[in-house]
N, C-alpha and C positions, 0 to 999 in steps of 0.2 A: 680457607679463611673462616673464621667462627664469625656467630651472630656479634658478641662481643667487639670482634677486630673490624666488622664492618658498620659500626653505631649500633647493632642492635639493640642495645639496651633503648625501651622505650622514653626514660627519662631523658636521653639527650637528644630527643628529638621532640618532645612536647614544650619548647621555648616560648611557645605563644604567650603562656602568662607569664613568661619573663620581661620582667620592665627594664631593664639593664642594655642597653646597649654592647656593652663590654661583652657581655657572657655572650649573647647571638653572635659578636663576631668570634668571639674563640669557638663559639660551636662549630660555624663556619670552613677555620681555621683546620678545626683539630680533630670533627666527626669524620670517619674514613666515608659514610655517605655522601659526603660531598668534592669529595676529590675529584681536582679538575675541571671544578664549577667555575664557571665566573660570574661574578654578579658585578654591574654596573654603578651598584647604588650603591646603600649601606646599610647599617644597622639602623640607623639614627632615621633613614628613609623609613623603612618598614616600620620601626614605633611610632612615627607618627602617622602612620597611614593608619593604626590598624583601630586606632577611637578607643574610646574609656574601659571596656569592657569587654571582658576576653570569651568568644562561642566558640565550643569546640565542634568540631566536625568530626563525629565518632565512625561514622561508616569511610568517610575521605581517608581520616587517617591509617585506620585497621586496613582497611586495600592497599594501599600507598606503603604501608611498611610489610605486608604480605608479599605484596608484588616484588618488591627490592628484594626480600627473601629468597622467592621461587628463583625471581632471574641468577642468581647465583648458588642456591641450590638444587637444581634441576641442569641438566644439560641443555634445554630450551624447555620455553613454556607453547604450549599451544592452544591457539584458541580459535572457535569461529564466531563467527558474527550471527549475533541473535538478533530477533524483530520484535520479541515479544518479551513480559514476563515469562509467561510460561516456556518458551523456547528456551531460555537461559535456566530456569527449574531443572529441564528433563538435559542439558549441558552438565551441569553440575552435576546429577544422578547420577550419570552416564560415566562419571570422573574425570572429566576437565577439573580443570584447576585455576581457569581467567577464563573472563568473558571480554569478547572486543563490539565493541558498537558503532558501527560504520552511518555516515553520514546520507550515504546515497542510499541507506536501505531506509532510513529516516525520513530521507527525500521523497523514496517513492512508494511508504506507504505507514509514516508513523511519524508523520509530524503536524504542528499545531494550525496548519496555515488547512489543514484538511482535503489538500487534493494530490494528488501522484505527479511527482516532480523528476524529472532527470538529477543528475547530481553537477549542480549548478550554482547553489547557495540560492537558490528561490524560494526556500521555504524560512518562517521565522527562526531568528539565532540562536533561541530558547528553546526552538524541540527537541534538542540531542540531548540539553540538558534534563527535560523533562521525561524523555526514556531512561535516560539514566534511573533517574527519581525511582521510575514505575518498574524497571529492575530490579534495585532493589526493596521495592516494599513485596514484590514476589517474593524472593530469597527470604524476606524475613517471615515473611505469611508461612513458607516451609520449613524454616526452621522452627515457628512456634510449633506449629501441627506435628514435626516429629518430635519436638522435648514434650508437647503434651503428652504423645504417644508411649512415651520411653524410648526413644531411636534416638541416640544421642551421635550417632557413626559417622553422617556427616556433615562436614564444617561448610554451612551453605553460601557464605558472603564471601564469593568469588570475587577478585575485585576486576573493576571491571576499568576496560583503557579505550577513552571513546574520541570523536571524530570531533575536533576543530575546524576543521577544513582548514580556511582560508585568514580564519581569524574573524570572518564578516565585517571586515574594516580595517582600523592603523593599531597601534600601540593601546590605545584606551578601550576599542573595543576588544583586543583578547583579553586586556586584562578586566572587566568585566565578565567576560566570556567565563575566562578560568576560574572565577569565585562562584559564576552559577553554576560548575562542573563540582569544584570543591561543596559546595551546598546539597545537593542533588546526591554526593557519595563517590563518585571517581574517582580510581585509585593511579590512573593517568590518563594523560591528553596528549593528544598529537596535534601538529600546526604546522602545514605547507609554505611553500614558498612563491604562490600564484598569488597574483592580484583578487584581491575577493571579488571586485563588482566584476570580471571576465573569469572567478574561478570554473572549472572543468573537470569533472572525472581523469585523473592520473592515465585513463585508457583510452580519450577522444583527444580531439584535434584542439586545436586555437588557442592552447594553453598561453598564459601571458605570465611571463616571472616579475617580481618585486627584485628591488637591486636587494645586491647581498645586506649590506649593510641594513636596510629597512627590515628584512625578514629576522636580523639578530635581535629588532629593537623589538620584533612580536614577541620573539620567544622570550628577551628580557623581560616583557611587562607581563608575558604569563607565568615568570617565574617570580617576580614580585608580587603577582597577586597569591603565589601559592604560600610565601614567606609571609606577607600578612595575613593572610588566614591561620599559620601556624600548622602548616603541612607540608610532610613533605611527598609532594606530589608527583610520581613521573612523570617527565618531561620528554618527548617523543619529536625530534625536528624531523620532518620530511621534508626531500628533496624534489620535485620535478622535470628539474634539469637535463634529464636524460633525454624526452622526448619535446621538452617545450621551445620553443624556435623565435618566440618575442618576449622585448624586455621592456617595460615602462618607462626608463630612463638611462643613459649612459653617464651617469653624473659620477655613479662607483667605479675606483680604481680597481678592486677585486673583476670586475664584468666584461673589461677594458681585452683579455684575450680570444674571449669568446664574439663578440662585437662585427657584425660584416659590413656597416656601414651604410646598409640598408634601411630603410623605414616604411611604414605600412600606411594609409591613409588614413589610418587612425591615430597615425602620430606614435605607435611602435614602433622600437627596433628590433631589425632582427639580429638574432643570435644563432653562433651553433649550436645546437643540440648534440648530446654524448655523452661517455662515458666522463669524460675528462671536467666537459662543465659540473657531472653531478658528482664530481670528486672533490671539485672546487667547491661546491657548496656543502658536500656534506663536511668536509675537515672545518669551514668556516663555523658550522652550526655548533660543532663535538663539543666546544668550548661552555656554552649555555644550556646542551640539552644531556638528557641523563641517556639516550639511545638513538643513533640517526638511524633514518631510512631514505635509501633509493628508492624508488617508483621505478617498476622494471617495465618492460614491454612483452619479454617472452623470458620461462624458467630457465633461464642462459646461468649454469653455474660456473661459466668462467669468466662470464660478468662481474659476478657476485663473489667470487675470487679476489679481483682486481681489484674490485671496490675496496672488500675489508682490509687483504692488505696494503692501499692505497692511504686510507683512516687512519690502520694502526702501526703505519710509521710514523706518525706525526701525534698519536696518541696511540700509544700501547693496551691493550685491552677494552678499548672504546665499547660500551652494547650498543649491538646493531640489530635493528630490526627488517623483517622481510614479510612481505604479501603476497601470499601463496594463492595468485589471482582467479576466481572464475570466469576473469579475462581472457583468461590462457586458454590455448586448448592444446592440454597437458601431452594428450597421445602422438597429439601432432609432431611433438618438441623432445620427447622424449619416450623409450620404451619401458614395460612392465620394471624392470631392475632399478633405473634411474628414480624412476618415481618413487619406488619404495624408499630410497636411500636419500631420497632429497632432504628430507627435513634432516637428517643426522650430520649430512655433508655439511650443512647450511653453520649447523649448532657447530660443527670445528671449527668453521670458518668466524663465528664470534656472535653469530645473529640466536641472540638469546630469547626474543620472543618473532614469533611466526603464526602466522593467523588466515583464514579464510574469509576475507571482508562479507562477503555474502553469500553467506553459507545458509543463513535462515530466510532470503529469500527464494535461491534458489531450491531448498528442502521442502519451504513450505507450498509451492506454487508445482514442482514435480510432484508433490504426493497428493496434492489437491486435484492436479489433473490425472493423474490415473486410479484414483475413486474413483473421481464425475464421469470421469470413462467406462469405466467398468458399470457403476449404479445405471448409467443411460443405458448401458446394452443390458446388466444381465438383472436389476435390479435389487434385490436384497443379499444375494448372495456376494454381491462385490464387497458391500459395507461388511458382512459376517467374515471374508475374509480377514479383511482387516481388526475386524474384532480378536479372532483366534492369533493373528500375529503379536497384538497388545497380550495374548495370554501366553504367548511361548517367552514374550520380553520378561517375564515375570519374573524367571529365574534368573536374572540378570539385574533385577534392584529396579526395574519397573514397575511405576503403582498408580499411573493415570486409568490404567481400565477402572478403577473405582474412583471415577469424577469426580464426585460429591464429598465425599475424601479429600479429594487431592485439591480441592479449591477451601478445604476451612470448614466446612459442617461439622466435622466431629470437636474440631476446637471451638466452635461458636458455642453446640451443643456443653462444651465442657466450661465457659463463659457460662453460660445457663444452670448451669448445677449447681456451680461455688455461689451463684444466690440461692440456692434452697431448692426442693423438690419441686419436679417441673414434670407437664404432662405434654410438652408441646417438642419435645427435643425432635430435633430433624430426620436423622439416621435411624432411630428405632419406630421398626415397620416399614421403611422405605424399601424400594425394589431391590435396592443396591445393596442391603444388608442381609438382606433374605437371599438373591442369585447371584453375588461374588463373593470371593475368598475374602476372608478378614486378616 
């Protein structure tokens, strides 16, 4: 399928300054990007939501129509979970192609609320959005510093697909939620199916589900707020289902075979947990979201068999997505061969994007203790290690050994020049220009 046959052309998807009701719904209607969508509302909903005057969200959209690319140009996209600007820098380098931004690495050490959080939704609703933020003004900081350079080779605004969680409340808070995502630059969002005030890590206990029907109306109102903003944004439903055991309410006919008739002293009920409930909810979601995801417990790939082909007989080609957990413990579940084969298995099986949620936790916290290990016993020679490894990466498109570089001085410096002859420029004479490679 060409970019053409799947909406690529960028003009029928920037309708935002369309004031016509008519044409948004033939967009709707007739762009192959939205096939299989449903939307609740209307046309006539979204222009009146969206107020006088039309802002464009130039990083939201460019990820968001990157993203739709890769997932059907690539056999899967893969990606891990940054914590940082710079983490997502040296991702990109390295030649990833998306970045994923996990909620629990936000939680427990890069969010607004400023203390180390479990993943729980304890920390304010706005820090996932605001790493978004600080992502990308890294990626852009990088890309100015190589067009100043003349390095034009790589495209650094990876877009990046970050953590809703729970929605942090009903219908109105996603859809706030997804506008401060669309603001911020993400190129997609993902949004569970747990109660926010008792949401849980996909990998602890107590998990509480929202009825099915409530979780369609999150993802509708994050899909409405991405139509009035005038993007179009992946849309990511995650499922819980698998492992979660209580339900907020039995008022939903969909919930009715899972149901034990039990209740919890908090006025829960319980449910089965399974394969079956998260089949049931993922086919429920397919309909409103652009890729479902199960929440696994272990890399069981004939779990994740039964799943997709569970999905795509009720929607043929559905994208599916999977979290290649450091939950897991991989060796445990599977040997050398399997592991290597997983992600390709996964990609037949239909799961188009595949991600390491905390990959930049776990990266940055193992290489941080075996420096601090090393400098405590052998002192300087531990840190010079590590130096000479940053110089064997070199041949490989690594360029943080020269920090000062790598964070914008020579751009700043070159900011400094285009006003006129300057004696104060950064890099010349500094240590760094004098004893590293230029």
């Amino acid at each position: 399928m060409t970019k053409l046959e799947r909406g690529g052309t960028k003009m029928n998807r920037r309708l935002h300054a369309v004031r016509d009701a008519k044409a948004i719904e033939r967009d709707w209607e007739t762009d192959p990007r939205w096939n299989g969508i449903t939307r609740d509302y209307t046309a006539e909903d979204v222009l009146r939501l969206r107020g006088s005057i039309d802002i464009r969200y130039t990083l939201s959209e460019m990820g968001a129509e990157r993203l739709w690319e890769l997932l059907h140009d690539e056999p899967y996209v893969a990606a891990l979970g940054a914590l940082t600007g710079n983490q997502a820098i040296q991702q990109v380098r390295a030649g990833l192609r998306a970045i994923y931004l996990s909620g629990w690495q936000v939680a427990a050490d890069a969010n607004l609320a400023g203390h180390m959080y479990p993943d729980q939704s304890l920390y304010p609703s706005n820090s996932v959005p605001q790493v978004v933020k600080r992502i990308n003004q890294a990626l852009q900081r990088a890309d100015q510093i190589d067009h100043c350079e003349g390095r034009n080779s790589t495209y650094w605004f990876a877009p990046i697909i970050a953590d809703a969680e729970a929605g942090f409340g009903g219908p109105l808070n996603a859809f706030e939620l997804m506008k401060a995502f669309i603001e911020a630059g993400a190129a997609g969002v993902h949004f569970e199916d747990q109660l926010s005030s008792e949401k849980k890590c996909g990998h602890l206990g107590g998990k509480v589900l929202v009825p099915t029907s409530h979780f369609l109306r999150i993802l509708a109102a994050a899909r409405l707020a991405a139509d009035v903003c005038g993007v179009p944004t992946v849309l990511v439903a995650r499922t819980d289902a698998l492992s979660a055991t209580l339900l907020t309410s039995d008022a939903d006919p969909a919930d009715e075979p899972f149901l034990t008739g039990e209740r919890t002293p908090e006025g829960f009920f319980r449910v089965r947990e399974g394969l079956d409930a998260a089949i049931a909810r993922g086919r429920a979601a397919a309909p409103y979201a652009d890729l479902v995801w199960f929440e696994t417990s272990t890399p069981d790939m004939g779990e994740a068999r039964e799943f997709a082909r569970a999905v795509h007989e009720e929607f043929p080609g559905k994208l599916l997505a999977y979290n290649c957990s450091p939950s897991f413990n991989w060796r445990k579940h599977l040997d050398d061969s399997a592991i290597a084969s997983f992600q390709e298995d996964l990609a037949e099986l239909g799961y188009r994007f595949q991600f390491v949620t905390l990959a930049g936790f776990h990266s940055l916290n193992a290489a941080m203790f075996e420096l601090a290990r090393g400098y405590a016993e052998e002192g300087m020679s531990a840190y010079v290690r590590l130096q000479e490894s940053e110089f064997a990466f070199e041949e490989d498109g690594y360029t943080a050994t020269r920090h000062q570089r790598e964070v914008g001085a020579g751009y700043f410096d070159a900011v400094v020049q285009a006003l006129g002859e300057s004696s104060t420029l950064a890099l010349e004479g500094s240590t760094e220009a004098a004893q590293f490679r230029t």
